[in-house]
C-alpha positions as CSV (number, residue, x, y, z in Angstrom):
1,X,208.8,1.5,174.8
2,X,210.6,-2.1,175.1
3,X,214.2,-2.1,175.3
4,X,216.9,-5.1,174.7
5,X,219.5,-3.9,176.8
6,X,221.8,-5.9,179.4
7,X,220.2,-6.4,182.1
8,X,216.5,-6.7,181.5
9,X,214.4,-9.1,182.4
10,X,211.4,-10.9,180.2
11,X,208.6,-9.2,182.8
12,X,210.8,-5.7,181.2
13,X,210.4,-7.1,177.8
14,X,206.9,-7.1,178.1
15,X,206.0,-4.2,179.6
16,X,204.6,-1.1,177.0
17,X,205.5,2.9,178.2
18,X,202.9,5.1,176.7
19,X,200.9,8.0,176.8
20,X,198.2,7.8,179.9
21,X,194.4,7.8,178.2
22,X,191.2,8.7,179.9
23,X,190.5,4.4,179.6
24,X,193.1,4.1,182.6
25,X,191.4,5.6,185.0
26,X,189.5,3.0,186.8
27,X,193.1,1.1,187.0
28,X,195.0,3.7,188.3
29,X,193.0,4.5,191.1
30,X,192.7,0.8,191.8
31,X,196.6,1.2,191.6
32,X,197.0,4.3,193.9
33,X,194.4,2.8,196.2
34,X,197.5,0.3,197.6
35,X,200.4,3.6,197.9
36,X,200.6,5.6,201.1
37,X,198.1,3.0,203.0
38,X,195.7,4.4,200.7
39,X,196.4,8.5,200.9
40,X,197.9,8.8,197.9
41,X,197.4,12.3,196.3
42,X,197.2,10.9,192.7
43,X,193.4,10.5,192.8
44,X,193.3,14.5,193.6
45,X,195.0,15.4,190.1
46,X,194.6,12.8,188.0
47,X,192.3,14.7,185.7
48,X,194.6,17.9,186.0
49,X,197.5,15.7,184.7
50,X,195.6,14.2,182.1
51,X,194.5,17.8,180.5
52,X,198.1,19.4,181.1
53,X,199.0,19.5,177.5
54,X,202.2,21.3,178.3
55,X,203.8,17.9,180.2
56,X,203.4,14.3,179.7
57,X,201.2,12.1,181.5
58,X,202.8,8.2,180.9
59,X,201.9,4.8,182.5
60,X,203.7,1.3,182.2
61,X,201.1,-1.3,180.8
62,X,201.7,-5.2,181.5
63,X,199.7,-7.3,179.8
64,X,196.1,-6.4,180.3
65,X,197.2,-4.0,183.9
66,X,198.1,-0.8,184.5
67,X,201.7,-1.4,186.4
68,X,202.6,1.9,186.9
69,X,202.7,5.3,186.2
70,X,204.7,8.9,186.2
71,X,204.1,12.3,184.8
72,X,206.6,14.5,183.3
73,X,205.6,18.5,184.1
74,X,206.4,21.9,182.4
75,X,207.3,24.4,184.8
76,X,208.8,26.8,182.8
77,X,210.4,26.8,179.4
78,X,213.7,25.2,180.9
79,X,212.4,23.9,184.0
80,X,210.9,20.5,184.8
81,X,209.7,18.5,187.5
82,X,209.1,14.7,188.2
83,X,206.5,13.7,190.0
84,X,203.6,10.9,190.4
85,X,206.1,7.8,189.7
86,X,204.3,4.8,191.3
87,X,204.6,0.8,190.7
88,X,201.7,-1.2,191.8
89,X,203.1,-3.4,194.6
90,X,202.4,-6.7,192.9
91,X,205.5,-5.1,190.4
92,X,207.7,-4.3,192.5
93,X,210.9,-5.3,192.3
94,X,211.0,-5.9,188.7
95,X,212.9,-2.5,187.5
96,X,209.7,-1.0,186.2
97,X,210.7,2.1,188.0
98,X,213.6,2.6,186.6
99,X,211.9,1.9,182.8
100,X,209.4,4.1,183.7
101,X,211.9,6.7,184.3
102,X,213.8,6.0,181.5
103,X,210.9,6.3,179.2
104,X,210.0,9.9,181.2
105,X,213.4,10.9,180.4
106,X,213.0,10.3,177.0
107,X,210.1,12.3,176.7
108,X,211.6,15.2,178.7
109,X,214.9,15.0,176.1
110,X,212.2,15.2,173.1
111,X,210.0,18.3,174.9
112,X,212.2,20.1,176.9
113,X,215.3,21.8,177.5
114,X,217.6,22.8,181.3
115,X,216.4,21.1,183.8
116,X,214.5,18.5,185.6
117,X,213.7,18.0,189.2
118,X,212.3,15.3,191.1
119,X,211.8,15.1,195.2
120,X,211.8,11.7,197.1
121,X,211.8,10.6,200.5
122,X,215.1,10.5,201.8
123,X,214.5,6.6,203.0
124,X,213.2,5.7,199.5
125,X,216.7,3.9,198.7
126,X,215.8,2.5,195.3
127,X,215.1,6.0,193.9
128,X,218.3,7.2,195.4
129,X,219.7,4.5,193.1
130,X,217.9,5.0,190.1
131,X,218.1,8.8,190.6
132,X,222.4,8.1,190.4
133,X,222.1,5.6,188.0
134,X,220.1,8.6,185.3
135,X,222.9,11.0,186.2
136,X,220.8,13.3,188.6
137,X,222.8,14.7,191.5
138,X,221.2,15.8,194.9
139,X,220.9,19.2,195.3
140,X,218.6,20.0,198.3
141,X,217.1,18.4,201.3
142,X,213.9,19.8,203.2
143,X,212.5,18.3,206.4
144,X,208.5,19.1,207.7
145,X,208.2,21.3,210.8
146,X,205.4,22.7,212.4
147,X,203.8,24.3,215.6
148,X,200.0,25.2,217.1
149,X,199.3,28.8,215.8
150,X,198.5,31.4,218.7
151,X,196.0,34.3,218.9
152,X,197.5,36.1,222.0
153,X,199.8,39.4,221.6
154,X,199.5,42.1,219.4
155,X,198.5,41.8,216.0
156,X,201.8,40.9,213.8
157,X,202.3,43.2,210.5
158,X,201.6,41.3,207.3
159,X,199.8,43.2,204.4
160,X,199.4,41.9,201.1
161,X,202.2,42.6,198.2
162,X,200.2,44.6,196.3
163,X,200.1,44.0,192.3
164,X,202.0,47.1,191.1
165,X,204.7,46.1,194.6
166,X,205.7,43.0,192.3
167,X,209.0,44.1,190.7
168,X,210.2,45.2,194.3
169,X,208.7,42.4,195.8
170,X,210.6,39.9,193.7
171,X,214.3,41.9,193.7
172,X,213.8,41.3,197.5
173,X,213.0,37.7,197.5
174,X,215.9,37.5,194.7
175,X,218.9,38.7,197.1
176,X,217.1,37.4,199.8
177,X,220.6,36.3,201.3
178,X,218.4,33.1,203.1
179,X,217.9,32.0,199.5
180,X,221.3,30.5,199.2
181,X,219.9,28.5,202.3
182,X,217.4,27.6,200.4
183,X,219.9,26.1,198.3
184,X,218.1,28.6,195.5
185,X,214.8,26.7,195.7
186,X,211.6,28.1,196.3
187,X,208.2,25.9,196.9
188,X,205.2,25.6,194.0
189,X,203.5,23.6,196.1
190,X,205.1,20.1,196.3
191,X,207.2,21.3,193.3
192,X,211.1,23.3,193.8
193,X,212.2,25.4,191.5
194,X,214.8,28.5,191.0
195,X,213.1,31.7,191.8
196,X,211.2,33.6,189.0
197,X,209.2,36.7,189.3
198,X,206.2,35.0,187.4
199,X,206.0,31.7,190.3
200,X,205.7,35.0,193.1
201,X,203.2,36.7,190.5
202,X,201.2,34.0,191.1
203,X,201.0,34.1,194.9
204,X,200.6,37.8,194.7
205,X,197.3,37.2,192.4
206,X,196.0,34.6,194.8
207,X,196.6,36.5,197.6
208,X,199.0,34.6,199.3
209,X,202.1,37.0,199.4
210,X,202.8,38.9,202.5
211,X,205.3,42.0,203.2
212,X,206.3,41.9,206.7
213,X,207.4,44.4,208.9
214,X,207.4,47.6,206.5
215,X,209.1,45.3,203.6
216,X,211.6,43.6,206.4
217,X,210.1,40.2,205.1
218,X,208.4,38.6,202.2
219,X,206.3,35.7,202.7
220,X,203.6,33.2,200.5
221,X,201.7,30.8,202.4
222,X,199.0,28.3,201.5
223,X,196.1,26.9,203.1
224,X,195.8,23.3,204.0
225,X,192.5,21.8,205.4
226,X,192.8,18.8,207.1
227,X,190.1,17.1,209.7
228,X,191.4,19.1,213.2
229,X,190.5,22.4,211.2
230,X,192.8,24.5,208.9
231,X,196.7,25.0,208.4
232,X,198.9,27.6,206.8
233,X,202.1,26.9,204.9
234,X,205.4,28.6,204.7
235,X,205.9,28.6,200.9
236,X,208.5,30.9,200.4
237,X,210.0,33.1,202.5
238,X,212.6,36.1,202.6
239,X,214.3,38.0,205.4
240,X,218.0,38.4,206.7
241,X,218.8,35.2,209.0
242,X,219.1,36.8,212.3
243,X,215.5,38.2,211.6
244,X,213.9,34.8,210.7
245,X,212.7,33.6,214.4
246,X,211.1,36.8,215.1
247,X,209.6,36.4,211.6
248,X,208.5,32.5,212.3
249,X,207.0,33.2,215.8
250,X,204.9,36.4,214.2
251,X,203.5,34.0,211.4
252,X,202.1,31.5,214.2
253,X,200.4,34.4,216.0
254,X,198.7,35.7,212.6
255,X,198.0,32.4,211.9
256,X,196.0,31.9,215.1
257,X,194.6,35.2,215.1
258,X,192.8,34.7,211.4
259,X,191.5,31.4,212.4
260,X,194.1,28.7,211.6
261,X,194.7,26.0,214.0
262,X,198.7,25.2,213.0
263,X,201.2,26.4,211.3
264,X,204.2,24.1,208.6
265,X,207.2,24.9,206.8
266,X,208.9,22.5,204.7
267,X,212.0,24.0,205.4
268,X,215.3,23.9,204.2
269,X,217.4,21.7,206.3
270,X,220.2,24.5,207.3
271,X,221.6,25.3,210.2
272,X,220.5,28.9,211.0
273,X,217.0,27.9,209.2
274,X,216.9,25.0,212.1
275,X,218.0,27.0,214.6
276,X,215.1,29.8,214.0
277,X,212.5,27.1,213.7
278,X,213.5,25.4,217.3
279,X,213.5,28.8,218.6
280,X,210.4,29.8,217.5
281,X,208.9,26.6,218.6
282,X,208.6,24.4,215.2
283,X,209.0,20.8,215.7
284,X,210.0,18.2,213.4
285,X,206.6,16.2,212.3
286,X,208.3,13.7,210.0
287,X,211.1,11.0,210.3
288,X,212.5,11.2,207.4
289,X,214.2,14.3,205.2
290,X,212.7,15.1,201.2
291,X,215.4,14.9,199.3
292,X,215.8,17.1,195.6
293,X,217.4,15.7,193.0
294,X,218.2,17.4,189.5
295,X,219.8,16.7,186.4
């Protein structure tokens, strides 16, 4: 892709959009080796992305280098999600972001249909910008909070939403009234999206969907491993408000008593969700807010 419009530079005249290819490996994860201090997760799903024949896996070539990259994913037939947009750092500054987003745009025009998401870190400025400037509006924020899991007390109730429990199971989670302080979202896994009965189909098949209480909560979770020992995650959750502390505080313990060492939510940044959380002894782990944009 090479565009003549105002405002581009002769570094943007030369750089080439196009379709990722097995060849760009080695450059890429020379590239991703400078993001995050090194910890970027693009190492982790590069091959993923490169077989999803449903999205589109792009990068930004300049010259002989791989300058940058982003992949465009299918959620569902009108749902789509942002994600992997990364410059290399001798780039920055050049609005190769912003053509890389273009171009992903393009693409998403050409393949899909409703609409797409992205999430960004809510001190990452220049995507704010470029997010405004492409007509997406904010429409959620989420903030990281977490707490040491317990094995003391009595054993919380949690069983497993069983396979023929999923139509109930979903018209719970569905007028969940703390979805609308979810602002509507539920997590994929690093990936927002509205609420459909085949994303909690697919906890249910893993095994990560919980009833709680005799049906007074609905709950998916996720393992993380990391080098202290194990984690579960809060992916999506549904209860009335008033019961969400007694719900959070119950996770910890079953958490702790099936051999996890801490417990996170990525958690809707609400009032009464905030409230539960500090009450149930969550603290806030990051110093910044995720921010969800759409358009």
């Amino acid at each position: 892709m090479r565009s003549s419009s105002p405002g581009y530079s002769p570094s943007l005249a030369q750089l080439v959009c196009r379709a990722a290819l097995p060849l760009d490996t080695p450059q890429v994860l020379e590239l991703a080796r400078h993001i995050w201090n090194g910890h970027d997760y693009i190492p982790f799903v590069w091959q993923e992305w490169l077989a999803d024949a449903e999205g589109f896996l792009a990068v930004a070539e300049y010259g002989n280098r791989i300058a940058g990259l982003g992949k465009l994913t299918r959620l569902a037939e009108d749902e789509w999600w942002l994600e992997g947009l990364r410059v290399h750092p001798d780039f920055e500054g050049r609005g190769f972001a912003t053509h890389i987003h273009r171009y992903l745009m393009e693409r998403w025009r050409s393949l899909g249909k409703g609409v797409v998401r992205l999430a960004t870190a809510s001190k990452r400025l220049a995507v704010h910008r470029i997010c405004e400037k492409l007509g997406f509006q904010k429409v959620g924020e989420f903030g990281a909070y977490e707490r040491q899991a317990q094995s003391e007390g009595a054993e919380p109730d949690f069983r497993l939403v069983a396979g023929e429990e999923i139509d109930e199971a979903f018209a719970f989670a569905a007028q969940s009234p703390l979805l609308p302080l979810s602002y509507s979202l539920v997590d994929l896994g690093w990936q927002w999206a509205k609420p459909r009965q085949d994303y909690l189909q697919r906890y249910v098949v893993a095994a990560q969907a919980y009833w709680w209480r005799e049906r007074g909560g609905l709950l998916c979770v996720a393992e993380d491993e990391e080098d202290e020992g194990k984690s579960l995650l809060i992916r999506w959750v549904a209860c009335a408000p008033p019961a969400l502390e007694n719900l959070l505080v119950d996770f910890a313990r079953w958490a702790g008593q099936n051999g996890y060492h801490k417990v996170a939510w990525i958690a809707p940044l609400q009032a009464p969700i905030l409230t539960a959380l500090t009450a149930a002894g969550y603290q806030a782990t990051w110093d910044f807010s995720l921010y969800i944009f759409e358009k």
